[in-house]
C-alpha positions in Angstrom: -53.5 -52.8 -24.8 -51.6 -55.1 -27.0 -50.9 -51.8 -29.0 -49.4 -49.9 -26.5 -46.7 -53.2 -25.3 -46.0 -53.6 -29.2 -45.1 -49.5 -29.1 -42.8 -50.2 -26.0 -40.8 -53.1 -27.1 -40.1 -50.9 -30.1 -39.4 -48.4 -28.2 -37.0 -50.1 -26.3 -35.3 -52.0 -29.3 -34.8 -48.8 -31.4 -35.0 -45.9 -29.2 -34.4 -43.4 -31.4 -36.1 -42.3 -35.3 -34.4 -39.9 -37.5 -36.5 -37.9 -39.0 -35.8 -36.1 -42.7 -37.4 -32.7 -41.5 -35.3 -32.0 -38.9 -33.1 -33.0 -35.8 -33.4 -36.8 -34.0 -37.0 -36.9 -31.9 -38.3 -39.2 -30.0 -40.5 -42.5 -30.3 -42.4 -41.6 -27.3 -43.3 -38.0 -29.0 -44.1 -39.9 -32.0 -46.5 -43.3 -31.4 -47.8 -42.6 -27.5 -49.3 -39.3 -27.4 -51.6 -39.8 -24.4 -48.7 -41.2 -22.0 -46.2 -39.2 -20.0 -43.6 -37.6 -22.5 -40.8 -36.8 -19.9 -40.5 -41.0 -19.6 -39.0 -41.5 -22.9 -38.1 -38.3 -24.4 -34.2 -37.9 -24.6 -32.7 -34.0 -24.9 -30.3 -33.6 -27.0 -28.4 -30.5 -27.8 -29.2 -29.0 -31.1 -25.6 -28.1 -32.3 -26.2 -24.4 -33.1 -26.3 -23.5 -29.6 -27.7 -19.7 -28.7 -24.7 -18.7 -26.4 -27.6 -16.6 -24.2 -28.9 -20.6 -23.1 -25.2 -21.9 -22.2 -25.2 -22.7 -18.4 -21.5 -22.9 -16.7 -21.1 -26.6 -16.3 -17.0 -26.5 -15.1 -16.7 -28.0 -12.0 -13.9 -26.0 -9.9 -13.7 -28.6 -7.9 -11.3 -30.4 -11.2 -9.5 -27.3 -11.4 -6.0 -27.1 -10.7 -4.3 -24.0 -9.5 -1.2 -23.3 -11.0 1.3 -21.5 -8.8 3.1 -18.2 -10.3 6.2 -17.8 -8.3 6.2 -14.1 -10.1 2.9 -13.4 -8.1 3.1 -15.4 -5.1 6.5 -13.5 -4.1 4.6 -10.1 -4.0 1.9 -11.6 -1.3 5.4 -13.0 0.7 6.9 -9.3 1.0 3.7 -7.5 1.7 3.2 -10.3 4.7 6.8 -9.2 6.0 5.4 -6.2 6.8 1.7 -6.6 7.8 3.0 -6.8 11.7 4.7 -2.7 10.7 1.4 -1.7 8.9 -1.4 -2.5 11.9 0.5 -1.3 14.9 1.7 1.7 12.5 -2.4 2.1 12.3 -2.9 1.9 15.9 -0.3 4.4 16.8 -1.5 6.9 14.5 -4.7 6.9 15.5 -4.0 8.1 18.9 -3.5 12.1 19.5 -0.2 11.6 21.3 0.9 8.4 18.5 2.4 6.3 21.2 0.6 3.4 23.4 1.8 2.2 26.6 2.9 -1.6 26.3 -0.6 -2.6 28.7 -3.2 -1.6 26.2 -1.4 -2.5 23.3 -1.4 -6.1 24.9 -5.0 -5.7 24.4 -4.9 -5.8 20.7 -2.7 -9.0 20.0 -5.9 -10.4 18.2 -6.1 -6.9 16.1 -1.8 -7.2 15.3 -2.4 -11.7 14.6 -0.1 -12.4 17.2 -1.1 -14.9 19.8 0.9 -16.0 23.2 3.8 -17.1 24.0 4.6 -15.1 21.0 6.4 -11.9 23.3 4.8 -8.4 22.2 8.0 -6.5 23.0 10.1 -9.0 21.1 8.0 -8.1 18.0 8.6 -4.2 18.8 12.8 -4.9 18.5 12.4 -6.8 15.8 12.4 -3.4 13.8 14.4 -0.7 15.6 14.5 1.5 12.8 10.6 2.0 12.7 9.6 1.2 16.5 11.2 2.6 20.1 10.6 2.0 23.2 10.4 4.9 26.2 8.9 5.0 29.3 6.5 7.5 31.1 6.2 8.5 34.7 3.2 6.5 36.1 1.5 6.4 39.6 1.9 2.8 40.9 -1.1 0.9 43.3 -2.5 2.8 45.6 -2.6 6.1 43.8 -1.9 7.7 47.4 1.5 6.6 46.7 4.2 9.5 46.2 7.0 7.0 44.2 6.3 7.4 40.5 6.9 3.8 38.5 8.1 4.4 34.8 5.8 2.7 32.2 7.2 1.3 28.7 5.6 2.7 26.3 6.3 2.6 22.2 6.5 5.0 19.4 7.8 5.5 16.0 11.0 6.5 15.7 11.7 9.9 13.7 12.4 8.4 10.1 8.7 6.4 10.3 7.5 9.4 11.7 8.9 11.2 8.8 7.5 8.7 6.4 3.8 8.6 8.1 3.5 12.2 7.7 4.6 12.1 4.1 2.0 9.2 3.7 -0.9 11.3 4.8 0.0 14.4 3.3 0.0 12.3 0.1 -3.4 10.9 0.8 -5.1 14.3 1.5 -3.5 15.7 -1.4 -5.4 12.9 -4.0 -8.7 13.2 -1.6 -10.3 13.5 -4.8 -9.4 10.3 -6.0 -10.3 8.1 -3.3 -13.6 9.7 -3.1 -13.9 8.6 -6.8 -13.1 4.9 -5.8 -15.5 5.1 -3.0 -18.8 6.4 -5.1 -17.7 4.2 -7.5 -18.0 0.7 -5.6 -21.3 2.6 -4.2 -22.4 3.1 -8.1 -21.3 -0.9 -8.3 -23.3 -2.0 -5.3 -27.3 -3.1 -5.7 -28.9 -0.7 -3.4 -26.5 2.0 -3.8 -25.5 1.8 -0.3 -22.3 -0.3 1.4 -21.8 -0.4 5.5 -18.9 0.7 6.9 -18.2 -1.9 8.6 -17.6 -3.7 5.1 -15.4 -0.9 3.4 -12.3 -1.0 6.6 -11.4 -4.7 5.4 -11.1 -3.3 1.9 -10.1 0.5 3.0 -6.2 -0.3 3.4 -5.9 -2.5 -0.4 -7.4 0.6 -1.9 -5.2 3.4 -0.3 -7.3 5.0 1.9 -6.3 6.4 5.3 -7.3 5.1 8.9 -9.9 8.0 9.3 -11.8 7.7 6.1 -15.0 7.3 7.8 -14.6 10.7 9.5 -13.0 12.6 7.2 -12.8 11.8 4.1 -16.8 10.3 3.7 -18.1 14.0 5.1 -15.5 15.8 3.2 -18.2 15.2 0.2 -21.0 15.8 0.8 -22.1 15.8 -3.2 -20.9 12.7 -4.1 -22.4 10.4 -0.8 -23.4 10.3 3.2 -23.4 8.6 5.8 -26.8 6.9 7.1 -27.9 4.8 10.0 -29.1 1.4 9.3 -30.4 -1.6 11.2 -27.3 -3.1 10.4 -25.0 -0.1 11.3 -23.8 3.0 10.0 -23.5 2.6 6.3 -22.1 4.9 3.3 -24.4 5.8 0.5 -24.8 7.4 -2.9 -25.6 10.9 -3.6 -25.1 11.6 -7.0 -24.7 9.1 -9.9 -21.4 10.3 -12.1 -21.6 8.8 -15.6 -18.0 9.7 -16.2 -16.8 7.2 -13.4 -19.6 4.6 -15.2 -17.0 3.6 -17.5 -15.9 -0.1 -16.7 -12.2 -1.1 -17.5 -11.8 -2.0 -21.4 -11.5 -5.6 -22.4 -8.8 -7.5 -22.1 -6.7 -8.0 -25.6 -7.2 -12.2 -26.5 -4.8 -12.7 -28.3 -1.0 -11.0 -29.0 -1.3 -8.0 -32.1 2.4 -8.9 -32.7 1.6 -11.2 -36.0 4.0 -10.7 -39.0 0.9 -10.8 -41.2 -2.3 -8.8 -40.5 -5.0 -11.1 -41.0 -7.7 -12.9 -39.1 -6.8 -16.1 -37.2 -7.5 -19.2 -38.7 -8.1 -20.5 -35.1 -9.5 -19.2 -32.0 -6.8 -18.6 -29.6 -7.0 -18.1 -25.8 -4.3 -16.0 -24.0 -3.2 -17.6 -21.0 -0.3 -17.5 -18.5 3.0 -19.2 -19.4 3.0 -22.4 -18.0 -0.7 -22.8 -17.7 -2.2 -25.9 -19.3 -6.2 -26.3 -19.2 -8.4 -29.3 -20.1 -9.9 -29.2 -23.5 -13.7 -28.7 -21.6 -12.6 -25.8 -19.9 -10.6 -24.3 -22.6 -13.6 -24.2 -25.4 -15.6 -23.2 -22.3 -13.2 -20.0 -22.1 -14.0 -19.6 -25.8 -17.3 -19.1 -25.3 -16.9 -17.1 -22.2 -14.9 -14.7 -24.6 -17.9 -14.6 -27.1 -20.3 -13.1 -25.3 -20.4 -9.5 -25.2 -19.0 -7.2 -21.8 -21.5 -6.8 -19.5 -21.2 -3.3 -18.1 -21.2 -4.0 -14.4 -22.4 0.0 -13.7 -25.8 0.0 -16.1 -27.2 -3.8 -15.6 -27.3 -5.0 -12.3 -27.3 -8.5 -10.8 -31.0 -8.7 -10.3 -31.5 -8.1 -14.4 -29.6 -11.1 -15.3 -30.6 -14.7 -15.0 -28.5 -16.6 -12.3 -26.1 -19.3 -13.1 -26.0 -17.8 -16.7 -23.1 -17.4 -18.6 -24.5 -13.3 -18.8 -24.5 -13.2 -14.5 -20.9 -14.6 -15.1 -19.6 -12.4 -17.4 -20.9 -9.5 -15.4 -19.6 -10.8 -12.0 -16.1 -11.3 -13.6 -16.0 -7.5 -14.8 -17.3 -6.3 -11.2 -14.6 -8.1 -9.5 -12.0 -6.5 -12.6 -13.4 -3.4 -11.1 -12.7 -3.6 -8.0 -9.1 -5.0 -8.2 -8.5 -2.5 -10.7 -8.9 0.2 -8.0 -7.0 -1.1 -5.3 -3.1 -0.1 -5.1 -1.3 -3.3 -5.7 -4.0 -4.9 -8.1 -4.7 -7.6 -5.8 -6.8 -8.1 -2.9 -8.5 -11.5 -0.8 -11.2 -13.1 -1.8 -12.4 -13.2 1.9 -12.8 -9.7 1.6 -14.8 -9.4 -1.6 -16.9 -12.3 0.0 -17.9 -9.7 2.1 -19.3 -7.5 -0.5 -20.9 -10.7 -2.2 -24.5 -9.9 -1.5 -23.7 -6.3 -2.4 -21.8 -6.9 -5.9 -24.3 -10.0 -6.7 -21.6 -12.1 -6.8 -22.1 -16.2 -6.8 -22.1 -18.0 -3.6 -19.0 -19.9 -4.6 -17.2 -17.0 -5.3 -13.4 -18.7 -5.2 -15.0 -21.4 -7.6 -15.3 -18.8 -10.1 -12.7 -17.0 -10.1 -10.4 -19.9 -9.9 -12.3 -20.4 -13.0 -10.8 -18.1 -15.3 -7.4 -18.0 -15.1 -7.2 -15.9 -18.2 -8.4 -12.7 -15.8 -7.4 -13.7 -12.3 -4.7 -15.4 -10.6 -5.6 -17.0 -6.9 -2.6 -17.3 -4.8 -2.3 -19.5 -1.7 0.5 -17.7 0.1 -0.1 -17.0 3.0 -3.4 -17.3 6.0 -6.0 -16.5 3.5 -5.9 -16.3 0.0 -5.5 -13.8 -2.2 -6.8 -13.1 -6.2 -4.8 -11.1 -8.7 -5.6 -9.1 -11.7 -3.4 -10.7 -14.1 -3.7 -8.4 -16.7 -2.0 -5.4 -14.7 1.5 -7.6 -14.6 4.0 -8.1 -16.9 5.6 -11.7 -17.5 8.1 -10.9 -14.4 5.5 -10.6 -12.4 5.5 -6.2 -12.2 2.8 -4.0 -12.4 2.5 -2.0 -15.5 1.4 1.2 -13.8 2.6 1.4 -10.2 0.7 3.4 -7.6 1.8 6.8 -5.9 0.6 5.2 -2.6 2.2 1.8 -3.2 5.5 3.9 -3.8 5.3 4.7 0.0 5.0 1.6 1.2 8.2 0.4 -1.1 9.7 2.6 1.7 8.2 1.1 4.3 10.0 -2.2 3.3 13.1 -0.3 3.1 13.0 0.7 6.7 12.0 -2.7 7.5 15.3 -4.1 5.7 16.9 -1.5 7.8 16.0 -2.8 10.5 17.1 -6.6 9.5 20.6 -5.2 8.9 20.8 -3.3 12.7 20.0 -6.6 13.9 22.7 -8.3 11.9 25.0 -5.7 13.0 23.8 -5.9 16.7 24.1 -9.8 16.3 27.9 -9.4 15.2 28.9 -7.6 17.9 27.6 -9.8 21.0 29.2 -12.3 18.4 32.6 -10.6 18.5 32.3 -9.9 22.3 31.6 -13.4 23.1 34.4 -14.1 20.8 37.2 -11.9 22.5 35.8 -13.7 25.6 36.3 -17.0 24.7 40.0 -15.9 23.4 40.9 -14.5 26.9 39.6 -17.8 28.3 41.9 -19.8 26.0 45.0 -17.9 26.9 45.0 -19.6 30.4 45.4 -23.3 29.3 43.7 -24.3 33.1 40.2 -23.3 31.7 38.9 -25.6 29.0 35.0 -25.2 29.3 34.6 -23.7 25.5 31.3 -22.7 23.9 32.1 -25.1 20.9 29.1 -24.1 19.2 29.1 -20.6 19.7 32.6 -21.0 18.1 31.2 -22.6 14.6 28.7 -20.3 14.5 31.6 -17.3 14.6 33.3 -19.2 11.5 30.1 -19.9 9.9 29.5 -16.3 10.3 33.1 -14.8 9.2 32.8 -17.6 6.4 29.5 -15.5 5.1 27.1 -18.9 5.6 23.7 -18.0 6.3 21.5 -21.0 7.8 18.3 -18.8 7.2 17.3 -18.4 10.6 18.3 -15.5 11.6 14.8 -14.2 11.3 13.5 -16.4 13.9 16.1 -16.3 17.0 15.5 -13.1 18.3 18.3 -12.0 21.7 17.6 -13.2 24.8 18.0 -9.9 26.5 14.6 -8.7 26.7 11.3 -10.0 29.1 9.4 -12.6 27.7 6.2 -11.2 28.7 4.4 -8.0 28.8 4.7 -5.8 31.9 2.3 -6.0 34.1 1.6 -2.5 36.5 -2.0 -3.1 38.4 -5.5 -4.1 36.4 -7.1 -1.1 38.2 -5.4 1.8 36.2 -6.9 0.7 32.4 -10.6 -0.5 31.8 -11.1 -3.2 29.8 -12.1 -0.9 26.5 -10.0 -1.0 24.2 -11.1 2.1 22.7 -11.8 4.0 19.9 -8.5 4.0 17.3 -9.8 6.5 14.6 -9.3 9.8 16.2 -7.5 12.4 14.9 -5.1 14.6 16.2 -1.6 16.3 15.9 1.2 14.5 14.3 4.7 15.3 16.7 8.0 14.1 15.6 9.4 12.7 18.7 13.6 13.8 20.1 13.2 16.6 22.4 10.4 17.8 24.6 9.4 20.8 22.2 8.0 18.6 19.2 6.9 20.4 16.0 2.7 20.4 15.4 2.1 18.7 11.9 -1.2 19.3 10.3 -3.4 16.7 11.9 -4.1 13.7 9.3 
């Protein structure tokens, strides 16, 4: 007994013997034997450290996120226009491409916009895509023999122009979407994704509305479609090693060096403007010294979790999948959907905000959205721009259109209000003038812009939807996906396009 409390009182005095043989051990491990090791012991890193052992120990929760102004701009535009793209969606996908203003109040929670927020107001924001018409329509009772007209919208003949171009351009490279498709299938665990999951991701990657009709049974040899307890799901047929070729490494460091020899120092290529601590910069290092993890031939299940390995292959399965999508960006929320699927990490933002060297996360907007960084110049361009994302370039043309028809529509109730107020002013017994609608003229002829000309829309239209009886619609929305006939409206004899 008086052994063992002379071995503690050293052991608290000195706790720590280095040895000649080898690395620092403990006192516990050498004088008590018989007691409890795991009370004294200390671990200590040996410092030849097997990178196959290094757990990830950055906490993203001391990560700062940068902001790239280059980036963030492209997530602004395409938000512009995510009002055009989903009701451009919903109109195609009826036979007829029109909707009458009643069920398209229906989908406010599909198109994000929630009262007061006026649905028609929306529609005449763009008057070079959208138009609004009426149809003849029974009113309540049925019996009745007057015939009520109904607004209903459309596109108008240059966005019809455009959509059919779009969809011819998608059936023409059928071949490659099916390619992306069997690919995430040949990335997934199981080999099999639900549908349900692929229509969040379907319109990043280029494909059209009816993909799950069309183009999953137009290929039959490269997957199906199945029934699951979950719903209908999409799953491999064939496995094509030619696709199994994940995207080549990113370059580390620049090849531009005046003279051709190794570096002295490891370098780590980052963004301009990005600074990092010094923890989660030598962390990078490492990260870049293990080898690439081929996301198609070792799957998620294979590798140990929270290893740097599970890591390295999670980063190239989420390189994947941005490297297929159109504008080489996508949002995380919808790769969390996959997460399960890909065996990605529970805290998937955590890890991508991680590596800044691969992905850029940027906060624009509802929810955000993750980059590919190495598809963009310093400018903030893409390298290689899509045929698909081409179209849509268009789309923001018309959309531009559309702001300058409203500019123009703005001038003249300007200038009529204007000539107005000059014809009041001519009899000097009338003094009520409109003082501000008389700055904003100068303002206006002066070439100011107060930036608001976005929001104040013309006060000439109704502020809420029409309203024509609850018994002539059920409350179904429907099913959007159906395929029919493309007309070009003007006239009442409307050319048949090839359907989709």
């Amino acid at each position: 007994m008086v052994l063992l409390v002379e071995a503690l009182k050293m052991a608290l005095c000195h706790p720590f013997l280095v040895s000649n043989n080898g690395p620092v051990t403990s006192l516990s491990s050498t004088f008590l034997r018989g007691t409890t090791p795991s009370s004294f012991s200390v671990n200590r890193k040996p410092k030849t450290c097997n990178l196959k052992n290094v757990s990830v120990s950055i906490s993203c929760s001391s990560l700062k996120t940068v902001r790239d102004r280059t980036l963030d701009r492209h997530v602004v535009m395409r938000n512009r226009i995510r009002f055009v793209q989903k009701l451009k969606t919903l109109l195609l996908s009826k036979p007829k491409h029109f909707l009458p203003i009643k069920i398209l109040s229906k989908c406010r929670a599909y198109l994000s916009l929630h009262k007061p927020r006026s649905l028609q107001s929306m529609i005449h924001r763009y008057p070079s895509i959208f138009e609004l018409f009426t149809i003849p329509w029974p009113p309540t009772p049925l019996n009745a023999t007057k015939l009520y007209p109904q607004p209903c919208v459309r596109l108008t003949p240059a966005a019809a122009a455009l959509a059919a171009e779009e969809m011819n351009l998608k059936s023409s490279i059928s071949t490659v979407l099916a390619n992306k498709l069997q690919k995430l299938l040949m990335l997934s665990s199981h080999r099999r994704l639900l549908l349900a999951k692929l229509v969040h991701l379907a319109p990043d990657l280029g494909l059209p509305p009816n993909f799950r009709s069309r183009l999953c049974n137009d290929h039959p040899d490269k997957f199906k479609t199945v029934d699951t307890s979950y719903g209908r799901a999409l799953e491999l047929v064939s496995w094509d090693a030619n696709l199994a070729k994940p995207l080549p490494p990113r370059e580390s460091h620049s090849l531009d060096l005046i003279v051709d020899r190794p570096l002295k120092f490891k370098q780590l290529r980052l963004r301009k403007g990005l600074n990092l601590k010094r923890s989660h910069r030598d962390y990078l290092l490492k990260f870049e010294e293990v080898p690439e993890v081929c996301p198609y031939n070792n799957p998620a299940e294979s590798l140990a979790k929270e290893s740097i390995e599970a890591e390295k292959r999670c980063c190239a399965v989420i390189r994947e999948v941005l490297g297929m999508t159109i504008e080489k960006r996508t949002l995380i929320d919808h790769l969390t959907h996959f997460r399960k699927d890909f065996g990605l990490p529970n805290k998937l933002r955590g890890m991508v905000v991680r590596h800044p060297e691969l992905f850029y996360t940027s906060l624009k907007g509802h929810r955000d959205s993750v980059f590919l960084v190495e598809r963009f110049d310093e400018k903030g361009n893409l390298l290689e721009k899509d045929e698909v994302l081409a179209l849509q370039d268009k789309w923001m043309d018309l959309a531009r259109e559309s702001k300058r028809m409203r500019r123009e529509r703005r001038k003249a109730n300007i200038d009529k209000e204007f000539g107005r107020l000059s014809d009041v002013n001519q009899n000097p017994d009338d003094s009520d003038i409109d003082y501000d609608d008389a700055s904003e003229i100068d303002n206006f002829k002066d070439g100011y812009d107060d930036g608001f000309e976005d929001i104040f829309e013309d006060l000439d239209f109704e502020a809420e939807d029409y309203d024509l009886g609850n018994d002539l619609f059920d409350n179904k929305i429907g099913e959007f996906w159906t395929a029919g006939p493309f007309p070009i409206q003007n006239g009442s004899d409307r050319e048949q396009k090839q359907p989709w």
